[in-house]
C-alpha positions as CSV (number, residue, x, y, z in Angstrom):
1,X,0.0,0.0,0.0
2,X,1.5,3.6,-0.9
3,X,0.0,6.7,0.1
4,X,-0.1,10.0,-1.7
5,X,-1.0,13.8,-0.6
6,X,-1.9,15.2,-3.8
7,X,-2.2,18.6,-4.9
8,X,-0.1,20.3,-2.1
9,X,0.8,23.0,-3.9
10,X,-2.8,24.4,-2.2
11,X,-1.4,23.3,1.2
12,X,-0.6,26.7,2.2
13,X,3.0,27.4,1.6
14,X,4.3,28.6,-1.7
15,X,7.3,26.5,-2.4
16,X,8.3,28.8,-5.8
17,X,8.8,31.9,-3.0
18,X,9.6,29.9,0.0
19,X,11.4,25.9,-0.5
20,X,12.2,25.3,2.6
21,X,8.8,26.1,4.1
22,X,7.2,24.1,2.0
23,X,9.7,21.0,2.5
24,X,8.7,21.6,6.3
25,X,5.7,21.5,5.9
26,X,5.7,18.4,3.6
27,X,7.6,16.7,6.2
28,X,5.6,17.5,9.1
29,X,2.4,16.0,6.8
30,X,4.1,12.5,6.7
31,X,4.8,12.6,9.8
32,X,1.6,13.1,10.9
33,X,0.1,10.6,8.5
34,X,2.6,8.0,9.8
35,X,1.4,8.3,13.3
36,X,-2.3,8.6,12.1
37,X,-1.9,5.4,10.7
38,X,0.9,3.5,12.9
39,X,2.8,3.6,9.1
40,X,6.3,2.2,9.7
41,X,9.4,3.4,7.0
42,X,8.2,0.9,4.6
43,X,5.1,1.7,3.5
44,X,5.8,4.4,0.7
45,X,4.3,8.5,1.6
46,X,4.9,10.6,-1.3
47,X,3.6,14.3,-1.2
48,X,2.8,15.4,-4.9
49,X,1.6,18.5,-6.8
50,X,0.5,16.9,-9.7
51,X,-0.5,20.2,-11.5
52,X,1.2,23.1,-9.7
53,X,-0.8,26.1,-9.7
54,X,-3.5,24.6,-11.8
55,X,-1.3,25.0,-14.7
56,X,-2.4,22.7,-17.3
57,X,-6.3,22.9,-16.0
58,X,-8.6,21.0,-18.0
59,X,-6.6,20.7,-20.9
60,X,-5.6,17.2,-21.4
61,X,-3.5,17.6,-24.7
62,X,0.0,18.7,-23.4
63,X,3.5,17.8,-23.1
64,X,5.2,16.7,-20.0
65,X,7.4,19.5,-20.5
66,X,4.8,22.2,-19.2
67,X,5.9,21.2,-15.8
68,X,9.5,20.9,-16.0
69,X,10.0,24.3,-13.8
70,X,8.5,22.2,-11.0
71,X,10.2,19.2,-10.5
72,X,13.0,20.0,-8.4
73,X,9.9,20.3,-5.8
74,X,6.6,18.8,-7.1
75,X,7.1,15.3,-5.9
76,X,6.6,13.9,-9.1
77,X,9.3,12.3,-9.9
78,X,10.0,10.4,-7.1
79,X,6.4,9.0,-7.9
80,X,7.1,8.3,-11.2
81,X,10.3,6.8,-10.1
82,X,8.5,4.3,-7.6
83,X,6.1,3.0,-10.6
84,X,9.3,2.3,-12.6
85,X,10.7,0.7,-9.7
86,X,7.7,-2.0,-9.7
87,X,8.0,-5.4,-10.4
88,X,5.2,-7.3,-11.8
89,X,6.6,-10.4,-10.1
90,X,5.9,-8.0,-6.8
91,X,2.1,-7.7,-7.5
92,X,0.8,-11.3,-7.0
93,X,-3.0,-11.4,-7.8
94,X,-2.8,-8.4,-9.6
């Protein structure tokens, strides 16, 4: 089971005027959802913004490039990393 806080970007903090803030505060959020839920360090927390200030909206015809600017922070690609990182072999049943 992996767990994902989505759209963060809305979370309060602007990470584009203030990094570190917003790395805090992402913290502090797994922490708290690890103790919510008795999560050890192996189940999997990522904390994503998916479409940073709602820049692609509803349209569904761009590039991945749009969001380039944003991945040194937007959890992304550490999400995209972990689905790489699946086996099938790992998903019995599935």
């Amino acid at each position: 089971m992996w767990f994902v806080i989505s759209r963060f970007d809305e979370a309060g903090v602007d990470p584009e005027y203030d990094l570190a803030e917003y790395r805090e505060l992402s913290a502090r959020k797994v922490r708290e959802l690890r103790e919510l839920f008795e999560l050890d360090d192996r189940v999997p927390v990522f904390v994503v913004s998916q479409d940073p200030f709602q820049t692609a909206g509803p349209d569904t015809h761009l590039s991945r490039e749009i969001w380039d600017d944003f991945r040194g922070w937007d959890g992304m690609r550490d999400l995209a990393d972990a689905f790489e990182a699946v086996s099938p072999s790992a998903l019995p049943g599935w």
